[in-house]
TIVO-2410 file (N, C-alpha, C; in nm, 3 decimals):
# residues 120
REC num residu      c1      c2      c3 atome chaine
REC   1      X  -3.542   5.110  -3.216     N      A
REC   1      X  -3.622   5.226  -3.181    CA      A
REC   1      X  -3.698   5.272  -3.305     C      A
REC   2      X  -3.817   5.339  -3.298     N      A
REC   2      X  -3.916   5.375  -3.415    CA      A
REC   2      X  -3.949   5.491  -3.346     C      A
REC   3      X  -3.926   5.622  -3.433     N      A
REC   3      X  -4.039   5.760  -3.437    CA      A
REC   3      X  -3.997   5.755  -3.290     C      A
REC   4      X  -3.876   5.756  -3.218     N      A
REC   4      X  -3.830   5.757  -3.040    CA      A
REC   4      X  -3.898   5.684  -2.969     C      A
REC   5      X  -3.910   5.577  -2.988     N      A
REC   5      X  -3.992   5.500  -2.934    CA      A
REC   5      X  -3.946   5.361  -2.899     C      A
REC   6      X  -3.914   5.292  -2.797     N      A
REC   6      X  -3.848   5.205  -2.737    CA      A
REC   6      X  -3.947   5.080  -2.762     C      A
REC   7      X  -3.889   4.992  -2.821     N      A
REC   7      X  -4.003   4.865  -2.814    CA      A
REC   7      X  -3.920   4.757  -2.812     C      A
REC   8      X  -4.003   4.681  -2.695     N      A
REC   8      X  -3.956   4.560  -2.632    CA      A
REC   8      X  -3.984   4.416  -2.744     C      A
REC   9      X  -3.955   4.344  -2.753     N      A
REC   9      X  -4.007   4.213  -2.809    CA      A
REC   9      X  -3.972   4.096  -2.715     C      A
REC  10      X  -4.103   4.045  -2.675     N      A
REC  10      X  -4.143   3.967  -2.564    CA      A
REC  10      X  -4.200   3.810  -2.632     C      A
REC  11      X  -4.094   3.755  -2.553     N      A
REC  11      X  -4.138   3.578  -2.627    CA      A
REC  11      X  -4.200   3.485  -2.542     C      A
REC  12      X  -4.277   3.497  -2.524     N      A
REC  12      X  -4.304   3.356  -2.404    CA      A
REC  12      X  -4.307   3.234  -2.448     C      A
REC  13      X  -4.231   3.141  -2.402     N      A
REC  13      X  -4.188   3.020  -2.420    CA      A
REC  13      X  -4.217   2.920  -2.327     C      A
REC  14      X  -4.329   2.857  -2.240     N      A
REC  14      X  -4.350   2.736  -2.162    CA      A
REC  14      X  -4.271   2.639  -2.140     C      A
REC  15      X  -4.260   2.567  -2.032     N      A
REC  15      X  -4.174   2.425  -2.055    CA      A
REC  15      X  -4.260   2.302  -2.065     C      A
REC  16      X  -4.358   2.307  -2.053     N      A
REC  16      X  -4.469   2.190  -1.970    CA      A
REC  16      X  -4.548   2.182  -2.086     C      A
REC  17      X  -4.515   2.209  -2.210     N      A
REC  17      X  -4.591   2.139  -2.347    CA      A
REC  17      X  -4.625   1.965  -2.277     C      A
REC  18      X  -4.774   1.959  -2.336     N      A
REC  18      X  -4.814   1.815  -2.280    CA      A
REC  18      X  -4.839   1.749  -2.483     C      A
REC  19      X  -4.919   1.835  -2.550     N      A
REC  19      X  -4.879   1.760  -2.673    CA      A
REC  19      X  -4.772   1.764  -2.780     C      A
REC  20      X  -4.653   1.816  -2.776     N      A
REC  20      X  -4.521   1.797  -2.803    CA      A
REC  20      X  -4.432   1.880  -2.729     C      A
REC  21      X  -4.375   1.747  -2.652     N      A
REC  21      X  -4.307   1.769  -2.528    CA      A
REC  21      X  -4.176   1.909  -2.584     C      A
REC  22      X  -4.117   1.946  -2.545     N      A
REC  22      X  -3.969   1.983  -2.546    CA      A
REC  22      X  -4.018   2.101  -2.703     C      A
REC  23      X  -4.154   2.159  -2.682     N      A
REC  23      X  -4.139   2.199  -2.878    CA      A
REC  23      X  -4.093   2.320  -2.886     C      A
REC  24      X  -4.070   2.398  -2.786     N      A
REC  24      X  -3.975   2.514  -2.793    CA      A
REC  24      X  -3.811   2.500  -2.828     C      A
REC  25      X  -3.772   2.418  -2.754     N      A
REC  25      X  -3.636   2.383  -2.869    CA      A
REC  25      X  -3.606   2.281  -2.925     C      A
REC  26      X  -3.733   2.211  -2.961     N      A
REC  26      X  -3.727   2.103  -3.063    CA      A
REC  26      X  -3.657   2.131  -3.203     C      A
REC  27      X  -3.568   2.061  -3.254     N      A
REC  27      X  -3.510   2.100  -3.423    CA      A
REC  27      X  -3.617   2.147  -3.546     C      A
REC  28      X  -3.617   2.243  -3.588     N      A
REC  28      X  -3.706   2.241  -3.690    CA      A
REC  28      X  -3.611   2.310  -3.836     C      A
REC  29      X  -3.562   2.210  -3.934     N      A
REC  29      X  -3.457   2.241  -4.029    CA      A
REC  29      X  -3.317   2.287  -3.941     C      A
REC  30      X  -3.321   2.202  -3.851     N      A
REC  30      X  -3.194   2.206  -3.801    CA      A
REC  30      X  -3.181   2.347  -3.676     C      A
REC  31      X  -3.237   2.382  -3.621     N      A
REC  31      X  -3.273   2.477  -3.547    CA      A
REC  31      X  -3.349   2.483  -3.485     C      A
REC  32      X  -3.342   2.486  -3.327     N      A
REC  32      X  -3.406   2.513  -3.247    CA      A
REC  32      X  -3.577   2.587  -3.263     C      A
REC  33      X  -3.658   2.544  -3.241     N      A
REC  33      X  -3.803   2.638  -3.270    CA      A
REC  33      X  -3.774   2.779  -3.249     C      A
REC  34      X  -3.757   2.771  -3.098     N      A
REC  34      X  -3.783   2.902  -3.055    CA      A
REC  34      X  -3.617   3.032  -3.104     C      A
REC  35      X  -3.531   2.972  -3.178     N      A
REC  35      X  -3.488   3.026  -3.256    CA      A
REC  35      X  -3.477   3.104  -3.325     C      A
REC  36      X  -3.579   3.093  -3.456     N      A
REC  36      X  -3.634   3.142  -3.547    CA      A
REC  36      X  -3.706   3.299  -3.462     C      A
REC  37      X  -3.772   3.289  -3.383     N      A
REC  37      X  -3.849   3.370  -3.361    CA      A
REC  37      X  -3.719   3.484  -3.327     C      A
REC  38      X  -3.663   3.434  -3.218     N      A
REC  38      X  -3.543   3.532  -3.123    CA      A
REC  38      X  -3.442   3.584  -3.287     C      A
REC  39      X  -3.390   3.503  -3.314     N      A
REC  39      X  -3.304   3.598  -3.508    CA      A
REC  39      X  -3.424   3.653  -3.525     C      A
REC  40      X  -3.537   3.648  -3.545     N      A
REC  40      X  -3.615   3.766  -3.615    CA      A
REC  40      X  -3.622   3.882  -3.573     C      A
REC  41      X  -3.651   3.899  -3.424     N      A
REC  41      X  -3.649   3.982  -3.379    CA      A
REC  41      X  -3.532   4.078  -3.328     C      A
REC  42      X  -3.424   3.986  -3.357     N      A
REC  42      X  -3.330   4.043  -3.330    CA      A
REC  42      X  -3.244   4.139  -3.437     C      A
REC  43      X  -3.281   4.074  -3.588     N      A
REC  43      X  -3.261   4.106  -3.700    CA      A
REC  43      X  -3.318   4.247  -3.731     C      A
REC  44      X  -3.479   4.297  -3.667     N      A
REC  44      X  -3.510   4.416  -3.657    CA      A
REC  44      X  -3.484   4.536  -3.622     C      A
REC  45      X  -3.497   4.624  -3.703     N      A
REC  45      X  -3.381   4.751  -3.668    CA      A
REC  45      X  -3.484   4.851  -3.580     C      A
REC  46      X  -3.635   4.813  -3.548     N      A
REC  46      X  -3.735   4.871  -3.473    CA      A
REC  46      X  -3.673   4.763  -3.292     C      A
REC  47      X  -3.687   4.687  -3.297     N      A
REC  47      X  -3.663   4.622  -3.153    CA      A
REC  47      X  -3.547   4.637  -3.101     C      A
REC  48      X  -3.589   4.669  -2.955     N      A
REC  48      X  -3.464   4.781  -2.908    CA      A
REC  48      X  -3.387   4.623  -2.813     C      A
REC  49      X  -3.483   4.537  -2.760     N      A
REC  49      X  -3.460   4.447  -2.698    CA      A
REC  49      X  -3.535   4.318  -2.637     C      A
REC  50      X  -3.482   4.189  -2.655     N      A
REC  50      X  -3.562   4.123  -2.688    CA      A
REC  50      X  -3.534   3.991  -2.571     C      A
REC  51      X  -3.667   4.022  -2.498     N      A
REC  51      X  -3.670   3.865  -2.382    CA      A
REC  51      X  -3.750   3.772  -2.414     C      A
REC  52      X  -3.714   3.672  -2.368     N      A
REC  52      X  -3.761   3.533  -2.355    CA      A
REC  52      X  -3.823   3.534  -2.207     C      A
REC  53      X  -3.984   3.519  -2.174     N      A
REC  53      X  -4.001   3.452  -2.058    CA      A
REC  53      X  -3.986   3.294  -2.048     C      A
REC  54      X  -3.959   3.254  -1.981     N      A
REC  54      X  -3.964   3.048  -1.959    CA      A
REC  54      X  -3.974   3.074  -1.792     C      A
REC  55      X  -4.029   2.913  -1.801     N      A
REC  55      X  -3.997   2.824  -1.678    CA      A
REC  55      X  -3.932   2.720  -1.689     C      A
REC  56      X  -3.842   2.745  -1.809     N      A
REC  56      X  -3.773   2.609  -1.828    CA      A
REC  56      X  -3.610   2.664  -1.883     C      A
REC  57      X  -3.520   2.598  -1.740     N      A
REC  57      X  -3.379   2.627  -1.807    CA      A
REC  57      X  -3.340   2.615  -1.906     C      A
REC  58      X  -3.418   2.457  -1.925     N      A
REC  58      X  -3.340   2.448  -2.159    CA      A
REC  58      X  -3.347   2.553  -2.232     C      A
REC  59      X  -3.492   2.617  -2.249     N      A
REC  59      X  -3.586   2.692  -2.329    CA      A
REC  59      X  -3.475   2.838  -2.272     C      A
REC  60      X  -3.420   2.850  -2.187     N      A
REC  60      X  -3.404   2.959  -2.074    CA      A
REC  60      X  -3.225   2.958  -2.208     C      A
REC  61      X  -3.131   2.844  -2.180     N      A
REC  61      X  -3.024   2.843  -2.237    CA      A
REC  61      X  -3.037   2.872  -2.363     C      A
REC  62      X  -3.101   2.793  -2.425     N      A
REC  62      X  -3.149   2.769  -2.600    CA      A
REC  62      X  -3.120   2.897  -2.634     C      A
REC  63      X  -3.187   3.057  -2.580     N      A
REC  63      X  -3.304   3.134  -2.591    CA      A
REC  63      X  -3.130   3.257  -2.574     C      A
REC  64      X  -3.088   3.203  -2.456     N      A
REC  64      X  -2.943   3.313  -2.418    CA      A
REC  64      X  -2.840   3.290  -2.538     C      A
REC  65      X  -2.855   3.124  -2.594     N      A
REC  65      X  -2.759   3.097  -2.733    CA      A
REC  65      X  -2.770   3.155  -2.851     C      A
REC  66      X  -2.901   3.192  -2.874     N      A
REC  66      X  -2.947   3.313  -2.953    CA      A
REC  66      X  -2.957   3.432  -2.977     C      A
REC  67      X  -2.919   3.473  -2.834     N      A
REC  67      X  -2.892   3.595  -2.830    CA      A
REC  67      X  -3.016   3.637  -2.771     C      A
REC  68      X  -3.060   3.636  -2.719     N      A
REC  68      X  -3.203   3.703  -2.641    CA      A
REC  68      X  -3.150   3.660  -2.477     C      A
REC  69      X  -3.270   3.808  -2.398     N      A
REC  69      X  -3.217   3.834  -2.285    CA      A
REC  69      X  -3.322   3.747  -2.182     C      A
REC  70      X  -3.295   3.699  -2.119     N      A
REC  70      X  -3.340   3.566  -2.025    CA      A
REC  70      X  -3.337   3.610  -1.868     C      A
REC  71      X  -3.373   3.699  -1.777     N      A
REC  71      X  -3.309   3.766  -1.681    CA      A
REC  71      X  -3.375   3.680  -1.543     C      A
REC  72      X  -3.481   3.628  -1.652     N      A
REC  72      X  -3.553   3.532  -1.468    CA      A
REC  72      X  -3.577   3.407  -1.521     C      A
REC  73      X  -3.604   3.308  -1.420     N      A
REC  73      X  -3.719   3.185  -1.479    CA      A
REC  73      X  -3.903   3.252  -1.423     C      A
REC  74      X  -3.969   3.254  -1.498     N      A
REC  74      X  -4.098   3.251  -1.503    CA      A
REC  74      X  -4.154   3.186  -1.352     C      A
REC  75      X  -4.244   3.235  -1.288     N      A
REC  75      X  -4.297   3.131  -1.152    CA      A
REC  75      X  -4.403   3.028  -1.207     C      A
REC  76      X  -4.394   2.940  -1.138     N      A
REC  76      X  -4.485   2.841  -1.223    CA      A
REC  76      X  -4.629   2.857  -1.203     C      A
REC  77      X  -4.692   2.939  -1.116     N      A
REC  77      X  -4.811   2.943  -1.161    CA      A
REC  77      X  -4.888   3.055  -1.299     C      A
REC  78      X  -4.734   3.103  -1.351     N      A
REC  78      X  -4.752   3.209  -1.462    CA      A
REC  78      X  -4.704   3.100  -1.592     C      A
REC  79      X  -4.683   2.936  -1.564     N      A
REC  79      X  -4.648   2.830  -1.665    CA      A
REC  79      X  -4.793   2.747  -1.641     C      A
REC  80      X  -4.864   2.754  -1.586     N      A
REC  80      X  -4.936   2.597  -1.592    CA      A
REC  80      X  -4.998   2.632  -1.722     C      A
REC  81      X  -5.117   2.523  -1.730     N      A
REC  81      X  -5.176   2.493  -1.842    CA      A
REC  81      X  -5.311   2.639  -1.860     C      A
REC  82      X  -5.320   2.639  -1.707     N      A
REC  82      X  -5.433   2.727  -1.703    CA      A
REC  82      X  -5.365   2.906  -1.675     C      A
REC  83      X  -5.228   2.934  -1.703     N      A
REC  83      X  -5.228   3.047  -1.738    CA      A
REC  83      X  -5.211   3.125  -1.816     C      A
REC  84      X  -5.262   3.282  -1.801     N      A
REC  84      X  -5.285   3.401  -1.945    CA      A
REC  84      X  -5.161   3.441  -1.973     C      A
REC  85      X  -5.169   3.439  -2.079     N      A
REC  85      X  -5.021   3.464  -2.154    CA      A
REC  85      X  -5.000   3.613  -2.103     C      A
REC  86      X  -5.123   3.692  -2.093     N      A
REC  86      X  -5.113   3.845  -2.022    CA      A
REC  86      X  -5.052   3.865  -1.917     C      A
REC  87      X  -5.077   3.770  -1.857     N      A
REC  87      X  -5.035   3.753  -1.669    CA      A
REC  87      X  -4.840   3.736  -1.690     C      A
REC  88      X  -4.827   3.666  -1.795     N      A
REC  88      X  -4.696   3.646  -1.781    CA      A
REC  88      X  -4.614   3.769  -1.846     C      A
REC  89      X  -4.710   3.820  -1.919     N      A
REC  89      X  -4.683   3.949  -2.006    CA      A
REC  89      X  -4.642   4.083  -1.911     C      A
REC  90      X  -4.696   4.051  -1.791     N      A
REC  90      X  -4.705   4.181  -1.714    CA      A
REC  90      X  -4.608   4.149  -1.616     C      A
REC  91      X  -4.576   4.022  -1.584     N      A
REC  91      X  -4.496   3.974  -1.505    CA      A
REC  91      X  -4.374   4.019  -1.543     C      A
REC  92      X  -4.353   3.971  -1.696     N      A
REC  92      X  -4.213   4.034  -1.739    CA      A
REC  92      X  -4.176   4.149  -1.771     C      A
REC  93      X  -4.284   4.286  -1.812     N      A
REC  93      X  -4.269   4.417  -1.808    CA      A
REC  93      X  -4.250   4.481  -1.663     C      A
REC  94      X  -4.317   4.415  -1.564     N      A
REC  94      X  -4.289   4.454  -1.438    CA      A
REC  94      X  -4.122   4.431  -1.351     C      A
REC  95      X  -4.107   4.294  -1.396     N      A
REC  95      X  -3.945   4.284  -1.368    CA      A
REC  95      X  -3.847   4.394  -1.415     C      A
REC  96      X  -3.885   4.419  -1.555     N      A
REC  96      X  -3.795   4.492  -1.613    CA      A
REC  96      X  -3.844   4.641  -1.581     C      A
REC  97      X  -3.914   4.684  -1.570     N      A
REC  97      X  -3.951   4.830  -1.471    CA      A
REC  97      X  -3.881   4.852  -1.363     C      A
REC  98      X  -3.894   4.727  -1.273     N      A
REC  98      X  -3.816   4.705  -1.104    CA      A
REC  98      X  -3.665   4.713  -1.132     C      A
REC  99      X  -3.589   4.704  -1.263     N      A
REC  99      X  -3.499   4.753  -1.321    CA      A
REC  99      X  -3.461   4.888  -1.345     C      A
REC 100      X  -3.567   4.976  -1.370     N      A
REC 100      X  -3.529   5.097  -1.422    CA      A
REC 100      X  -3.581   5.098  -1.590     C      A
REC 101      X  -3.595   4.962  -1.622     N      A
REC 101      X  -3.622   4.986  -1.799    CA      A
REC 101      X  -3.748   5.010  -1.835     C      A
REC 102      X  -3.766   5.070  -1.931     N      A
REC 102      X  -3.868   5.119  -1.965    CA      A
REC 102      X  -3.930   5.094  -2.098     C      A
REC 103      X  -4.019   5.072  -2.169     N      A
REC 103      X  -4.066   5.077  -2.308    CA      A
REC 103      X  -4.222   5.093  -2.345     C      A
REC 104      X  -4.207   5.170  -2.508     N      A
REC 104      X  -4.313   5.249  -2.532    CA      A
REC 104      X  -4.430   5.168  -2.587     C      A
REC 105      X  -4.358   5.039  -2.642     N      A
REC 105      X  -4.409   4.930  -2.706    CA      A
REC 105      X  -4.402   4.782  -2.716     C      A
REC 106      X  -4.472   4.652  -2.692     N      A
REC 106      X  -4.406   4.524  -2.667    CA      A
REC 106      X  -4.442   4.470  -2.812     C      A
REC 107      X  -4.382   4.417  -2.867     N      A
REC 107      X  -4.418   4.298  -2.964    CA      A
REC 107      X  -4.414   4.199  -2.926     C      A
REC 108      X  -4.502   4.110  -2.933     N      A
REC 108      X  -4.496   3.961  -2.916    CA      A
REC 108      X  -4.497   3.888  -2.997     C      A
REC 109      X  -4.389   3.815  -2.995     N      A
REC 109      X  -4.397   3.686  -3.075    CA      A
REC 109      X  -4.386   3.564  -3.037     C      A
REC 110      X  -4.490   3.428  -3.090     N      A
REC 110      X  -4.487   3.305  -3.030    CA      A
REC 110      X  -4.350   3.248  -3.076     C      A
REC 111      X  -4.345   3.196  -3.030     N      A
REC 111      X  -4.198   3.061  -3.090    CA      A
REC 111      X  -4.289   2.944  -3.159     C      A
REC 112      X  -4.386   2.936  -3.156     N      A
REC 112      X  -4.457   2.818  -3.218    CA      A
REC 112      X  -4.481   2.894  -3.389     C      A
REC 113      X  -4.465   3.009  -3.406     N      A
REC 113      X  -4.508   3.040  -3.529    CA      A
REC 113      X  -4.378   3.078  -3.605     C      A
REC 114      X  -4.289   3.018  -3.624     N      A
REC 114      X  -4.149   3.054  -3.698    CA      A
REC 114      X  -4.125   3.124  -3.852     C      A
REC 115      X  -4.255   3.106  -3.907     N      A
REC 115      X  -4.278   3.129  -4.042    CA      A
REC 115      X  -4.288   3.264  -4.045     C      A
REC 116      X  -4.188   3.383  -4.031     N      A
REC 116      X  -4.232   3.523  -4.082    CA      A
REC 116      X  -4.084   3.565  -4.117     C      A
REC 117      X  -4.087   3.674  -4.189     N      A
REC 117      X  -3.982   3.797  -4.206    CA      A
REC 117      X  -3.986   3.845  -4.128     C      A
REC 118      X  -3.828   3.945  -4.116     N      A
REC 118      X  -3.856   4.047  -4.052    CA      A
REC 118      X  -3.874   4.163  -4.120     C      A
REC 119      X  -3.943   4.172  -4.242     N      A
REC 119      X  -3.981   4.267  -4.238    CA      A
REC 119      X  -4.161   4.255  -4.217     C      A
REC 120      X  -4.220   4.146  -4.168     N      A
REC 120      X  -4.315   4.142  -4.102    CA      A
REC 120      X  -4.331   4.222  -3.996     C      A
***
């Protein structure tokens, strides 16, 4: 939480990579890709809570082994090649509304970009 302020950190993770297959939990120094991202965010003392969207059970397990919250699989026309990362963005704030949860703020982070702090 920041200044009372609830902020989500939202990962979207695909399964259907066509130029490196599997690269969300591909090893990178011995660790899963999409890894890196989920400890970062989790490591933050601003992120109140932190999902993974997928359409892919691996990416879906990988993602729960890390400690991040996984509550659906993604529908696949919010995975093809031709969809907005927004569309899936709203997909997953809307699930979690139809919950009762609420937040003031989303961070997003790719899993393809592993290279940050958290105090980034």
């Amino acid at each position: 939480m920041f200044k009372n302020h609830k902020i989500l950190c939202l990962i979207n993770a695909r399964g259907g990579s066509k130029g490196v297959p599997a690269k969300n939990v591909r090893p990178m120094n011995g660790k899963p890709l999409i890894g890196y991202s989920i400890e970062c965010a989790r490591n933050s003392s601003l992120i109140d809570h932190v999902l993974v969207s997928t359409d892919d059970r691996n990416i879906a397990d990988v993602a729960i082994s890390f400690g991040a919250d996984v509550p659906f699989l993604r529908p696949a026309e919010l995975a093809s090649d031709k969809a907005k990362q927004i569309d899936a963005m709203i997909h997953a704030v809307g699930f979690l509304e139809s919950r009762g949860e609420r937040f003031d703020y989303i961070c997003v982070l790719q899993p393809t970009c592993p290279l940050r702090a958290v105090e980034d």
